[in-house]
Wavefront OBJ file of the C-alpha trace (Angstrom):
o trace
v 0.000 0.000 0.000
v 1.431 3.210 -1.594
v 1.569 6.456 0.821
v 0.947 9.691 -0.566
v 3.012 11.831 0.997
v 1.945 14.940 -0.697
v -1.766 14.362 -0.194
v -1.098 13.585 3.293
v 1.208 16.477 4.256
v -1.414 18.857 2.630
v -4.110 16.837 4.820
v -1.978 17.680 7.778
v -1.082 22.102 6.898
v -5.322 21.799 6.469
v -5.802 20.779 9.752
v -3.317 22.903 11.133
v -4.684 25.688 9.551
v -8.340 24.788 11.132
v -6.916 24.546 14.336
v -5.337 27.785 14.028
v -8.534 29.458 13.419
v -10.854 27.720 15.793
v -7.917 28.529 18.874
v -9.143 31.985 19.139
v -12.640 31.494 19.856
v -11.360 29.738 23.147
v -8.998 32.174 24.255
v -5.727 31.009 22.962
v -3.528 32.715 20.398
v -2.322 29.705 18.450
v -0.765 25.916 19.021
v 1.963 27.155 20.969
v 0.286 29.266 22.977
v -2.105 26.164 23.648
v 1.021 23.998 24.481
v 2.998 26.691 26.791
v -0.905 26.950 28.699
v -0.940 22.834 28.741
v 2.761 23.099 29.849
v 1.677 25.980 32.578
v -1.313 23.945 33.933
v 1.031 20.369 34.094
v 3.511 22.614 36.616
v 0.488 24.078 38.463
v -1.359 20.617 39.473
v 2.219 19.391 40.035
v 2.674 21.476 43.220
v -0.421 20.424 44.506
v -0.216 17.290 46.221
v -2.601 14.446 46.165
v -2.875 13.807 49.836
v -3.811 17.489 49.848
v -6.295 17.394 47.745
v -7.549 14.149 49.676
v -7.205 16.272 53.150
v -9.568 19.105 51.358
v -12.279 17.035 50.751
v -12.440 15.000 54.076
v -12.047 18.465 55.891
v -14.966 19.534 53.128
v -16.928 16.360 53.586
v -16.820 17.088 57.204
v -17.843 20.469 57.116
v -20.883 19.767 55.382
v -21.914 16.634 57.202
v -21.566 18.869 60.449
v -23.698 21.891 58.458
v -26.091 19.502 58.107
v -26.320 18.266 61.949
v -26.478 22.058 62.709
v -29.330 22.772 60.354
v -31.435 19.337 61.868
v -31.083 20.954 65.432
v -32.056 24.339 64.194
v -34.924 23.172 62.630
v -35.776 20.876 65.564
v -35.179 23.949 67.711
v -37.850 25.691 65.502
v -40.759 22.727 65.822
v -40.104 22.939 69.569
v -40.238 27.283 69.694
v -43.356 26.915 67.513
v -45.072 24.352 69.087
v -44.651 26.172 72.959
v -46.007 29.225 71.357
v -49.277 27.551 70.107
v -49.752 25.165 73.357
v -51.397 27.281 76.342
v -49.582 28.411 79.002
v -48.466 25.536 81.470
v -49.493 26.437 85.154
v -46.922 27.523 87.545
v -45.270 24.527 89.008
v -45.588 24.001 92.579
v -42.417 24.103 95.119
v -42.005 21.581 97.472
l 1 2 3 4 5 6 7 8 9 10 11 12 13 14 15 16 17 18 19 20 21 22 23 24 25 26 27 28 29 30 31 32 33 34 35 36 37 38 39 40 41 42 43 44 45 46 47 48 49 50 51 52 53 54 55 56 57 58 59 60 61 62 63 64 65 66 67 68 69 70 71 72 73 74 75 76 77 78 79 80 81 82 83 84 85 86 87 88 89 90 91 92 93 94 95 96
């Protein structure tokens, strides 16, 4: 099987030449602008280590599930408020 090297190279400037002017409408100048931001990004997540990403989201996790407790006794704490302020008034109690 014969390769055209001619037909494939001109394949190739084509789609160069597509990616070149779809970039833009994403924010990025050209190919190597889009490989210095891939480059850029690769460095960034590398100083971020994966236990402390792990650490974030149990401390996260636990936040919320503790948010949550908070907003079940608040909410209990409003029944009970609303429910003595529609039962009538309790008598005095009596000291022994």
């Amino acid at each position: 099987m014969a390769i055209d090297i001619g037909r494939e190279a001109e394949e190739l400037v084509r789609y160069y030449s597509e990616l070149t002017r779809r970039l833009p409408q994403s924010g990025v100048r050209d190919v190597a602008d889009l490989i210095a931001l891939f480059e850029q990004l690769q460095g960034a997540l590398a100083a971020i280590g994966r236990q402390e990403i792990d650490w974030a989201t149990e401390q996260t996790q636990r936040l919320v599930q503790a948010q949550i407790r908070m907003d079940s006794n608040l909410q209990a704490l409003r029944r009970l408020k609303a429910d003595l302020e529609l039962s009538p008034a309790a008598p005095p109690r009596s000291q022994s």
